[in-house]
N, CA, C and O of each residue as an XYZ file, in Angstrom:
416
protein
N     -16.335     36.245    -54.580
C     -17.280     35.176    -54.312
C     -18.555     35.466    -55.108
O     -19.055     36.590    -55.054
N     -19.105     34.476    -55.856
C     -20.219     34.626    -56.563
C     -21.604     34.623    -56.042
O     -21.745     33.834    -55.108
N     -23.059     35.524    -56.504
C     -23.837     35.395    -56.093
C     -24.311     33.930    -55.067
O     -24.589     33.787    -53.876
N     -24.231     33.118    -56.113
C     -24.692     31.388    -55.527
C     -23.493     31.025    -54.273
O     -23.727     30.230    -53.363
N     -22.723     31.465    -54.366
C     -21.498     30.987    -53.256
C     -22.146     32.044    -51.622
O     -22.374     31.469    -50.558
N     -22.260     33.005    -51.737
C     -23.145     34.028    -50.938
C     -24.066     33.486    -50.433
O     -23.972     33.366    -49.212
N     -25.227     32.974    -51.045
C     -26.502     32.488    -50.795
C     -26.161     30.844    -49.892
O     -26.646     30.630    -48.781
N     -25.508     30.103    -50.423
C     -24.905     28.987    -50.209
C     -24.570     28.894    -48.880
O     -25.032     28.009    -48.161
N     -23.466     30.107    -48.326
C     -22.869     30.665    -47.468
C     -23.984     30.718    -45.804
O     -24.214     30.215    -44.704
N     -24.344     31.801    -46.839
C     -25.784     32.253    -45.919
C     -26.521     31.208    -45.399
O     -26.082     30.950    -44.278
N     -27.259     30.632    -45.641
C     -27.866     29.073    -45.490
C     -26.976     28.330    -44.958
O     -27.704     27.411    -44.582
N     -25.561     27.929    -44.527
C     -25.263     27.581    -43.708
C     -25.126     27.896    -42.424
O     -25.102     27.048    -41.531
N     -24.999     29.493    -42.185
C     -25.021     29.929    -40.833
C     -26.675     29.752    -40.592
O     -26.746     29.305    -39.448
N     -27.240     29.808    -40.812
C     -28.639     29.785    -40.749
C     -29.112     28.515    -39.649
O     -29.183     27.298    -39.821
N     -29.445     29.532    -38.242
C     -29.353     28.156    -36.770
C     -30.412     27.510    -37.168
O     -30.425     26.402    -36.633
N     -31.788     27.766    -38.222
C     -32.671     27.200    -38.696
C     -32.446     25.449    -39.739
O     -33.027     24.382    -39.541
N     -31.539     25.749    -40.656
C     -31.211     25.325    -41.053
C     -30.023     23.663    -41.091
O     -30.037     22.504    -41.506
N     -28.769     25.044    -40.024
C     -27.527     23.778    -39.811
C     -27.017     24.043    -38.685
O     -26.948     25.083    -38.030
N     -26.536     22.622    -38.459
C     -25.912     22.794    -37.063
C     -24.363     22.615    -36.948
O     -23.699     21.940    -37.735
N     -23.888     23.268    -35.921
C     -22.214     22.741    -35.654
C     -21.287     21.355    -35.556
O     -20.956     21.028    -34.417
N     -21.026     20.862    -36.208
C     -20.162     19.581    -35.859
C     -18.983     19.655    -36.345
O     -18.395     20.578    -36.909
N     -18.637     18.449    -36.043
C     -16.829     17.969    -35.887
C     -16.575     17.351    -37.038
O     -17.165     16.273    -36.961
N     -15.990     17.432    -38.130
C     -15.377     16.532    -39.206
C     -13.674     16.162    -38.878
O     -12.793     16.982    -38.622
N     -13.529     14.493    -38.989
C     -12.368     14.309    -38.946
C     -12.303     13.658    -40.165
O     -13.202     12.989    -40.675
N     -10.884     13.948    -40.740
C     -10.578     12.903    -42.342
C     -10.290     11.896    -41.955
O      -9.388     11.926    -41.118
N     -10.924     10.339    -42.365
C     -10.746      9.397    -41.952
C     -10.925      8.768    -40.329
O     -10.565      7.793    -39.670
N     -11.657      9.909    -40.191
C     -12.080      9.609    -39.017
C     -11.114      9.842    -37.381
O     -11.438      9.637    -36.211
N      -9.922     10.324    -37.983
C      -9.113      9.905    -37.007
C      -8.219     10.861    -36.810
O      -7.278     10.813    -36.018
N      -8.493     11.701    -37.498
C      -7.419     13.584    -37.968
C      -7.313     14.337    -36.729
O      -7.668     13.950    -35.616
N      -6.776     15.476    -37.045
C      -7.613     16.574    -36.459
C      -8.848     16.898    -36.868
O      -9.340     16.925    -37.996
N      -9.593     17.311    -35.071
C     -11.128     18.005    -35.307
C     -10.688     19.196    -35.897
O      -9.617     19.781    -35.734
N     -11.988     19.583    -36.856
C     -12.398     20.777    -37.609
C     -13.445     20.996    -37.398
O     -14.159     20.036    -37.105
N     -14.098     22.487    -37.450
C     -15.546     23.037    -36.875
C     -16.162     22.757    -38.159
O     -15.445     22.753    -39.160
N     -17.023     22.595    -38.222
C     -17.858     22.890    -39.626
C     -19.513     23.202    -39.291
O     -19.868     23.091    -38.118
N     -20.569     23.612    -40.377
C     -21.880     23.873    -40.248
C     -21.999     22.243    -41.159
O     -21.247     21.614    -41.904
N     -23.509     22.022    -40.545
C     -23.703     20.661    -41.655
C     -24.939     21.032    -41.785
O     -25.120     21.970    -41.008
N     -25.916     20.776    -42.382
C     -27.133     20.199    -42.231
C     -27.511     18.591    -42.707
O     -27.378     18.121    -43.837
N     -27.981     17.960    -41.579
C     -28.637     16.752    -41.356
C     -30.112     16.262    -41.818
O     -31.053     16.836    -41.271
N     -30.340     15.481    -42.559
C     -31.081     15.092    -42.944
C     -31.368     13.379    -42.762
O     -30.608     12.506    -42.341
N     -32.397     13.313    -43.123
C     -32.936     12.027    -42.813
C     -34.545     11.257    -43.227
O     -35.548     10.803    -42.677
N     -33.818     11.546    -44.894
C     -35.263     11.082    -45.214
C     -35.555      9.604    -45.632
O     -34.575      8.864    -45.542
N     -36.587      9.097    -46.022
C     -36.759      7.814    -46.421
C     -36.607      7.610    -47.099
O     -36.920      8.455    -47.937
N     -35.955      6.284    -47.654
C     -34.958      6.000    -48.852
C     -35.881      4.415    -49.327
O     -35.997      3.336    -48.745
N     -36.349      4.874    -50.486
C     -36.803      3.125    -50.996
C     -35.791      2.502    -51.732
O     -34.933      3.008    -52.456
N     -36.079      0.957    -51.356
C     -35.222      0.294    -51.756
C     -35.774     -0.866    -52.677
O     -36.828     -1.304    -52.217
N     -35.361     -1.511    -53.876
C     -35.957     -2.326    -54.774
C     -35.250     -3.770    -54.248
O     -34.021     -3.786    -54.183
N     -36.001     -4.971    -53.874
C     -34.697     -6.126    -53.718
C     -35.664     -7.299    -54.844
O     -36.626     -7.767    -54.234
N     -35.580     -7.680    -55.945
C     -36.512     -8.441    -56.438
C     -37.593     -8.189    -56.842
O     -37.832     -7.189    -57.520
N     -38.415     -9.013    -56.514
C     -39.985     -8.074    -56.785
C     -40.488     -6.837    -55.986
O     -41.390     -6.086    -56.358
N     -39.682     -6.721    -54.683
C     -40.196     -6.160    -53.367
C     -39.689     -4.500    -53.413
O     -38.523     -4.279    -53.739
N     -40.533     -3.439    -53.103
C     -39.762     -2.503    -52.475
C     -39.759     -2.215    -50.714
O     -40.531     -2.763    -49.927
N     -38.943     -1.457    -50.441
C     -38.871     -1.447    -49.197
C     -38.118     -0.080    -48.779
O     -37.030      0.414    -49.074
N     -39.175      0.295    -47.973
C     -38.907      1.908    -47.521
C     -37.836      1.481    -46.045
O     -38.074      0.552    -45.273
N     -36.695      2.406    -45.955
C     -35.776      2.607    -45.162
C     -35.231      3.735    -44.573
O     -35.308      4.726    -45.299
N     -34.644      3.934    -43.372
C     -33.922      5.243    -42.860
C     -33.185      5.328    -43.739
O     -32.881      4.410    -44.501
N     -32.711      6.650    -43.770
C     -31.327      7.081    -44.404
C     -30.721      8.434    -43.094
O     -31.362      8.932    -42.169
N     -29.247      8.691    -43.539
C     -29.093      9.744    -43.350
C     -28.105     10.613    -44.607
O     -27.385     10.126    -45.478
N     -28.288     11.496    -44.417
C     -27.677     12.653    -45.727
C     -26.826     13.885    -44.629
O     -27.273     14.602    -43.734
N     -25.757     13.753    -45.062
C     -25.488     14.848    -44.649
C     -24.729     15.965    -46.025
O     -24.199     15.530    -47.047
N     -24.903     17.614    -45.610
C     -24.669     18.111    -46.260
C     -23.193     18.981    -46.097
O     -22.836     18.613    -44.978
N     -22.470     19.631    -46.437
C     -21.750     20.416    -45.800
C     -21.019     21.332    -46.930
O     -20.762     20.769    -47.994
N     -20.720     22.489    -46.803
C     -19.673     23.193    -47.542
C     -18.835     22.960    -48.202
O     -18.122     22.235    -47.507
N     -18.379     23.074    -49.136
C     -17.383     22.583    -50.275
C     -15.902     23.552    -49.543
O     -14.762     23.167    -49.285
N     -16.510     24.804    -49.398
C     -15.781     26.230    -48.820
C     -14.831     25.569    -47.335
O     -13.655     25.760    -47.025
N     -15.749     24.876    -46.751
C     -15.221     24.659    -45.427
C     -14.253     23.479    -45.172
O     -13.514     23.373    -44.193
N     -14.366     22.614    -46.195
C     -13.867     21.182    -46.749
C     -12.858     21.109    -47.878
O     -13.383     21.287    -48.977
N     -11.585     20.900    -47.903
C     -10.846     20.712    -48.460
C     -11.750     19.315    -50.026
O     -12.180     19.571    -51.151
N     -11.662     18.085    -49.308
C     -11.929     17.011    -50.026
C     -12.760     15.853    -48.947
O     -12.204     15.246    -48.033
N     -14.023     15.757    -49.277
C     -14.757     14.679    -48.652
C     -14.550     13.473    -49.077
O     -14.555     13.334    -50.300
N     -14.246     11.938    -47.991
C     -13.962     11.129    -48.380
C     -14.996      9.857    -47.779
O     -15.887     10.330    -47.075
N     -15.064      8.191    -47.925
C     -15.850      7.709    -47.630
C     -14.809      6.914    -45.771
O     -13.602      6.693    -45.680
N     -15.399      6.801    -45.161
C     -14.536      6.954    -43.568
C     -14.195      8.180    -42.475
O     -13.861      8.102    -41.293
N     -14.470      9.654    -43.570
C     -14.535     10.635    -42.676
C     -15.994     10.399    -41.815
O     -16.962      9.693    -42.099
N     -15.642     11.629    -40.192
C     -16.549     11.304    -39.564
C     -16.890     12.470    -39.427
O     -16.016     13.322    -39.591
N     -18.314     12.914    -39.071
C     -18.956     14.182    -38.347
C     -19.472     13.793    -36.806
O     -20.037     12.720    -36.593
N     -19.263     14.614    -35.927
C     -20.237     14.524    -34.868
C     -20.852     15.148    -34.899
O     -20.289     16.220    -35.119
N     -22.392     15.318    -34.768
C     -23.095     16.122    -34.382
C     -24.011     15.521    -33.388
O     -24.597     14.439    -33.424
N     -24.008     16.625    -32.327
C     -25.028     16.565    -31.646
C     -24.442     15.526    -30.768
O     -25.208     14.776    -30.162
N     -23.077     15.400    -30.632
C     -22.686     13.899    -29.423
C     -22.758     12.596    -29.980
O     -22.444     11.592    -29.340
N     -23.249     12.576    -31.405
C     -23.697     11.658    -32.489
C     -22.295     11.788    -33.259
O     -21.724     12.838    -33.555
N     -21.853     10.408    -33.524
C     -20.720     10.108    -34.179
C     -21.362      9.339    -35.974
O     -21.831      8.225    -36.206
N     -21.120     10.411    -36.829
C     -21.571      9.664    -38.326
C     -20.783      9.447    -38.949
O     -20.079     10.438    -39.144
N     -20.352      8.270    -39.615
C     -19.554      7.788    -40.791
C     -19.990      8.540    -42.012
O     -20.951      9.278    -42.229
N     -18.995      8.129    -42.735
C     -19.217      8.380    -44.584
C     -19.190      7.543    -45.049
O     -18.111      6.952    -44.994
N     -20.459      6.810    -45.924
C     -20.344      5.798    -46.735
C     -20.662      6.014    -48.144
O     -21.527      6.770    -48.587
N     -19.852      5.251    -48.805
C     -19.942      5.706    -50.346
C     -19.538      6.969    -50.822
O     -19.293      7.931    -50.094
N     -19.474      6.955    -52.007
C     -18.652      8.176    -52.376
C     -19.328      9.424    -52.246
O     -20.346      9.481    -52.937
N     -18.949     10.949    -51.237
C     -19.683     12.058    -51.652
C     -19.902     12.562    -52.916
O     -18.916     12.539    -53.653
N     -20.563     12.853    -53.210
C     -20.982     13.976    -54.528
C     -21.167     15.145    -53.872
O     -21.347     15.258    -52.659
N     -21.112     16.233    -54.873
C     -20.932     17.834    -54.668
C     -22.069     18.435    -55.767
O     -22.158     18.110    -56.951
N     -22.702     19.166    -55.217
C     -23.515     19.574    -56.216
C     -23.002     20.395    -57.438
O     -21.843     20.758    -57.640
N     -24.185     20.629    -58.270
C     -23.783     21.146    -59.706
C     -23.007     22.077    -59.778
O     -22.256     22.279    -60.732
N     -23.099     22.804    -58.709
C     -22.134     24.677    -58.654
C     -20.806     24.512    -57.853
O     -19.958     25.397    -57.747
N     -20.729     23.191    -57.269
C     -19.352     22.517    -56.503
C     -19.573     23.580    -55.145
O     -18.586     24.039    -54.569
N     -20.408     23.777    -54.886
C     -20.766     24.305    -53.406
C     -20.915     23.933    -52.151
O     -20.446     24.438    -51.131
N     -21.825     22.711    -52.340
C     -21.921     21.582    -51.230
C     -21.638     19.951    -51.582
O     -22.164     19.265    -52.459
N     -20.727     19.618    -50.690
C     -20.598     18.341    -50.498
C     -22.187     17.597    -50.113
O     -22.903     18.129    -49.265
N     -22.607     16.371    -50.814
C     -23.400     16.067    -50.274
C     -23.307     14.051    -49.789
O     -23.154     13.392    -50.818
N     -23.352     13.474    -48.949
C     -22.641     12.352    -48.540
C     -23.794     11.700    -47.360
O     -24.325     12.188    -46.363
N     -23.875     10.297    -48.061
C     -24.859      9.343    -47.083
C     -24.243      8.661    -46.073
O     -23.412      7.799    -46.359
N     -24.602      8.987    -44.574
C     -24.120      8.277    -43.492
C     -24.539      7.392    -42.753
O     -25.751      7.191    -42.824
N     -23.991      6.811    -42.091
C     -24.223      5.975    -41.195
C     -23.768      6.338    -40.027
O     -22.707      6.953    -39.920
N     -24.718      5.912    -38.726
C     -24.537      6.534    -37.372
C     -23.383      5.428    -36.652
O     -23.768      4.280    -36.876
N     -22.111      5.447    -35.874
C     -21.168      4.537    -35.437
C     -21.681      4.201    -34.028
O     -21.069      3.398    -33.323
């Protein structure tokens, strides 16, 4: 395992950082444990002349812990049921999945 995969690693156990939830593929699988970290920052949006600031949510998760992220898988966290919308991306080092949700 490479330095960056270590560090990567690390930062997910990190109770500061991420928390425990449930990923199902397609929503409908078997549960799997995973670390995520949740995010939720403000997302502007352009419609015409107008912009317009909005919720988002981001979730992050392990590449390590995840076979293949898809758009319909679900996480729970926190008793909170989140969709996957749109396609995940994985960052540059293919370490973390990174994927915008929606709460069900």
């Amino acid at each position: 395992m490479s330095a960056f995969a270590n560090a990567t690693a690390a930062l997910f156990r990190d109770p500061n950082l991420a928390q425990d939830a449930i990923w199902r593929s397609g929503g409908a699988d078997a549960p799997v444990a995973v670390r995520v970290m949740l995010r939720r920052p403000d997302a502007v949006m352009s419609f015409g002349e107008g912009r317009f600031v909005t919720d988002s949510v981001m979730i992050d998760v392990e590449c390590a812990a995840l076979g293949a992220l898809a758009p319909g898988d679900t996480f729970e966290i926190g008793g909170v049921i989140y969709e996957v919308r749109g396609e995940p991306l994985r960052d540059a080092m293919r370490h973390v999945w990174k994927a915008e949700a929606r709460e069900v």
